[in-house]
LUMNUVO-715789 format. One record per residue: z negated, y negated, x negated of N, C-alpha, C in turn. Coordinates in steps of 0.1 Angstrom, whole numbers, plus 5000, padded with zeros to 4 digits. Example, Ala and Ser with C-alpha at 12.3 -4.5 7.8 and 13.67 -1.06 7.14 Angstrom:
BEGIN
492250574868492250454877492250334868/492950224872492950114863492150004871/
REM end
This chain:
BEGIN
546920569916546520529902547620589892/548320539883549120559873547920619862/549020679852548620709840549720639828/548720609816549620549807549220599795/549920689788549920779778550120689765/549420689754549820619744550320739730/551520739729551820859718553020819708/552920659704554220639695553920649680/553120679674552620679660553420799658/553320859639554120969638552821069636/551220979631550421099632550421159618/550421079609550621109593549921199588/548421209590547221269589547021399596/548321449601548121539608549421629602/550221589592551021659589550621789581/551521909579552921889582553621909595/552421969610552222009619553421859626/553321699621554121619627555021599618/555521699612557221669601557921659608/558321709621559621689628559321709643/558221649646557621679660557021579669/556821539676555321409675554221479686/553321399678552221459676551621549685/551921459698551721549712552021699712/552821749703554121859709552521969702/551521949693550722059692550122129698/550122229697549922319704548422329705/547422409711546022399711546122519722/545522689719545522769730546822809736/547922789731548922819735549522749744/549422549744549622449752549622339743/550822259743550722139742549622039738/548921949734548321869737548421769748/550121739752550121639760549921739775/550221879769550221929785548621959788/547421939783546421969784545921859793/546221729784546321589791546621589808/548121659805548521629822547821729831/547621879825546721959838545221859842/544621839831543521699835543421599846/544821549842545421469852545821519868/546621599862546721649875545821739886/545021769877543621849886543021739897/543221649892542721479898543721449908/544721479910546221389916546721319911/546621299900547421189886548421239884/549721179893550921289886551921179883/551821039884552620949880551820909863/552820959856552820899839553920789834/553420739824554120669821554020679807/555220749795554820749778555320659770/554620589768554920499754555020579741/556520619738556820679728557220569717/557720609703558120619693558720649684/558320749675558420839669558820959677/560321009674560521139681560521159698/560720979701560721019716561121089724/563021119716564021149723563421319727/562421349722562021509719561021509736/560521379734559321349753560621359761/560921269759562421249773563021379776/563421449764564021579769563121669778/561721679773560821769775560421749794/560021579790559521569802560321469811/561321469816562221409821561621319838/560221379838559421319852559221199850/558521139833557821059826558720889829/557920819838558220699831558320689815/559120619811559020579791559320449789/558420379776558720309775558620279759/559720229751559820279739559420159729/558620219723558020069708558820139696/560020079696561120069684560120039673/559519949674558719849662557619959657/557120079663555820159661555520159646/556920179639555820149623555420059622/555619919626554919809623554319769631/553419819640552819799649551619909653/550919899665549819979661549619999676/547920069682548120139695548220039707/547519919701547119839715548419739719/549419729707550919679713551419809714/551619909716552020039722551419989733/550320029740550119979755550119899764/551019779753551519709765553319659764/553419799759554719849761555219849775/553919899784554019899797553019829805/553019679798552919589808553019579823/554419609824554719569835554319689847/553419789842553019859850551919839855/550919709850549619719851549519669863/549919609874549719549881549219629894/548619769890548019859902546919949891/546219999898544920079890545520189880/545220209869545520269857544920349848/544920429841544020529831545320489824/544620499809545620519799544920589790/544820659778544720769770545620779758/545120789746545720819735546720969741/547420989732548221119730547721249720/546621229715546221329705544921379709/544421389721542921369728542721509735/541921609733541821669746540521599751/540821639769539321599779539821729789/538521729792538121779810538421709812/539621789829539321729840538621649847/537021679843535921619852535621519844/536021429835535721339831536621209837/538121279837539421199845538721179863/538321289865537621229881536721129881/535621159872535121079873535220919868/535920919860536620749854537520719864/538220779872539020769884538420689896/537420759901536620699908535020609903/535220539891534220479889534520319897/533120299901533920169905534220049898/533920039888533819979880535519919874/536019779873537019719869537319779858/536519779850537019869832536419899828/536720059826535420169826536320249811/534920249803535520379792534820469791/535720599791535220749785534420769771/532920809771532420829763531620939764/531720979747531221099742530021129737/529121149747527821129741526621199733/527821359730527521449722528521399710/528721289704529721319697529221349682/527921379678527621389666528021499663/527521639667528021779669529121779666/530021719672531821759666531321689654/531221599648531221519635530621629623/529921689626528721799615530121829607/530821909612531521949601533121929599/533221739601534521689602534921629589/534621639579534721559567536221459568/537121549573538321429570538221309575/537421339587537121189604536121189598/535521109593533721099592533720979599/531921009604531420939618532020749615/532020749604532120569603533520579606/534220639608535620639611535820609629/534620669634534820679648534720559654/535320529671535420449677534420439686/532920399678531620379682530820299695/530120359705529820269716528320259716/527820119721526520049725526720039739/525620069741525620049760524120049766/523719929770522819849777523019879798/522419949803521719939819523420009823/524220039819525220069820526420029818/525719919811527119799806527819869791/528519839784529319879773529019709766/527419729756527519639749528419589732/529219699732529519719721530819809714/531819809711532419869708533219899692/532819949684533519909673533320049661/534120079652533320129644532520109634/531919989637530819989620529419979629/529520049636528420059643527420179640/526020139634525720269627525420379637/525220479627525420639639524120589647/523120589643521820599651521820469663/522820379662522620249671523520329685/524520409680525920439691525220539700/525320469717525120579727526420629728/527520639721528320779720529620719712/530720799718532120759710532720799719/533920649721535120629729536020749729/536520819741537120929734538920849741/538920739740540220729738540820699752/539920749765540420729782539820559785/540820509794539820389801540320379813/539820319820540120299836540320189842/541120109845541519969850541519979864/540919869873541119879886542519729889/543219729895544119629898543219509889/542319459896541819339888541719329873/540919439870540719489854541819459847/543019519850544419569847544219369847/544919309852544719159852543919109845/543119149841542019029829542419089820/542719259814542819299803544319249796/545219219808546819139805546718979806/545818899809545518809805544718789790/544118849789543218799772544418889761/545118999763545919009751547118909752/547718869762548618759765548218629754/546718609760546218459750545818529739/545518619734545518639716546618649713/547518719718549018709714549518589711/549418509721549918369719549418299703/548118329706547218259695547318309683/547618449680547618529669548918609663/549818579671551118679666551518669653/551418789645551818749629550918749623/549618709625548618609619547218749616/546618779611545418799610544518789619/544018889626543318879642542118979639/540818939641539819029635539819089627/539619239624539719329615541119379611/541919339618543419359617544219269608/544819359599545819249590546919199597/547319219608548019129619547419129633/547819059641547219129657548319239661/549619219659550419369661550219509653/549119489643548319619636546819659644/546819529654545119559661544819719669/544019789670544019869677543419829690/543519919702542719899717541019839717/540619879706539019839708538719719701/539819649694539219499693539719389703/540819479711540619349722539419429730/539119499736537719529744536719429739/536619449724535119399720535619209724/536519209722536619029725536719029737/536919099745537119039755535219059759/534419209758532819179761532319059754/532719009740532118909734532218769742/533218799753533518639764533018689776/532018819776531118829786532118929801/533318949794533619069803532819149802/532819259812531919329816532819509815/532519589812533019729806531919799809/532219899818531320069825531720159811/530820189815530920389800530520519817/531420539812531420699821531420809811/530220869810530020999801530421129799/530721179788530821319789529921399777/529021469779528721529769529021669759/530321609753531021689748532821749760/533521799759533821809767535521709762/535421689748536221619743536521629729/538121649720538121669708539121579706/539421489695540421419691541121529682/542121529681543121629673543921529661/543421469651543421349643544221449632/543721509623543821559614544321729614/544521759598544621929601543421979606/542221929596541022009600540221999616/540921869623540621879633541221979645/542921999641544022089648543222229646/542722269635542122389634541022409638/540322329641538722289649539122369660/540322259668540722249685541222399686/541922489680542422599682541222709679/540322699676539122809676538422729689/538122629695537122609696537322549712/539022479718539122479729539822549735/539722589746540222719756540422689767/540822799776541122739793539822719801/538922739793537522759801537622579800/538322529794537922359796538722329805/539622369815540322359825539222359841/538322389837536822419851535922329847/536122229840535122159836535322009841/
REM end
């Protein structure tokens, strides 16, 4: 199973920490973000990556010279879910991909690893608790989930707090097939939308990852939620960076 890192944004909202860095390179406990990512991964046997960089790539390439890369020149004008299929041409074998600004356990990457499930997303199903005292991220900001018998009815953020059985923390899991329908339905919105106004998006190359999901369940695809209850911090902002540094440690490395 490959991994497919999404980290080409510059991460505005998190400055000044990304003035000359991207965003990955923060530190949290005396580690990287991206390297938090990869012990995760590799606790699992995930040691084939692949980074969709951007912004500051040349700073990934140096660092991590293991890394497949594949580079979205366009990232200002563009947004996370044409960053991921930057590396298209990788999908054609089972896959996790993952924002770049995310910590998770381990035990969450195992278990989305081996779900059996075609397209499976990581959810947070403590995620009000982190919210209490996030004012910069407030909850309507979050990438909100509904989920029926174990299906993923729902994905979006205007989903009210009390409806969401948790929040996407950003991992998903493709099995070969998956990986194939998910490169088939952005293929045909592409076709149909390039340029143009596509859902909530003032283009479809500004779309993020969770409106093609919700189109594609709105045509009756089918999407697993594999849980975590807590066990997960987005590192979005300063007050978030300052959250993650009091609050994650190596003890999330056993989990």
């Amino acid at each position: 199973m490959r991994v497919i890192v999404i980290g080409a944004g510059r991460g505005r909202r998190l400055m000044p920490t990304t003035a000359d860095a991207p965003k990955c390179f923060a530190e949290v406990a005396g580690r990287r973000l991206l390297d938090w990512a990869l012990d995760s991964f590799r606790a699992n046997g995930l040691e084939r990556v692949c980074f969709v960089g951007g912004y500051q790539i040349e700073k990934v390439r140096a660092e991590y010279p293991q890394f497949d890369f594949r580079h979205n020149a366009d990232w200002e004008s563009n947004n996370i879910l044409a960053s991921l299929f930057y590396a298209a041409d990788l999908m054609d074998e089972p896959f996790i991909c993952c924002y770049s600004d995310v910590l998770f356990t381990p035990d969450i990457v195992g278990r989305l690893a081996a779900s059996p499930a075609d397209m499976a997303l990581g959810v947070d199903t403590a995620w009000l608790a982190r919210y209490e005292h996030r004012s910069d991220h407030p909850p309507d900001d979050a990438e909100k989930v509904t989920a029926t018998n174990g299906r993923v009815t729902r994905v979006h953020r205007q989903i009210p707090e009390g409806d969401a059985h948790g929040e996407y923390i950003g991992l998903a899991k493709f099995s070969a097939t998956g990986a194939k329908r998910l490169r088939e339905y952005y293929q045909r919105r592409r076709d149909e939308f390039a340029g143009r106004p596509w859902r909530e998006a003032a283009s479809f190359e500004k779309a993020y990852k969770i409106l093609l999901f919700q189109d594609m369940i709105e045509q009756g695809e089918r999407f697993a939620h594999v849980d975590t209850p807590g066990g997960y911090i987005e590192v979005d902002t300063q007050q978030d960076f300052e959250y993650a540094q009091q609050f994650w440690t190596t003890k999330h490395l056993r989990k």
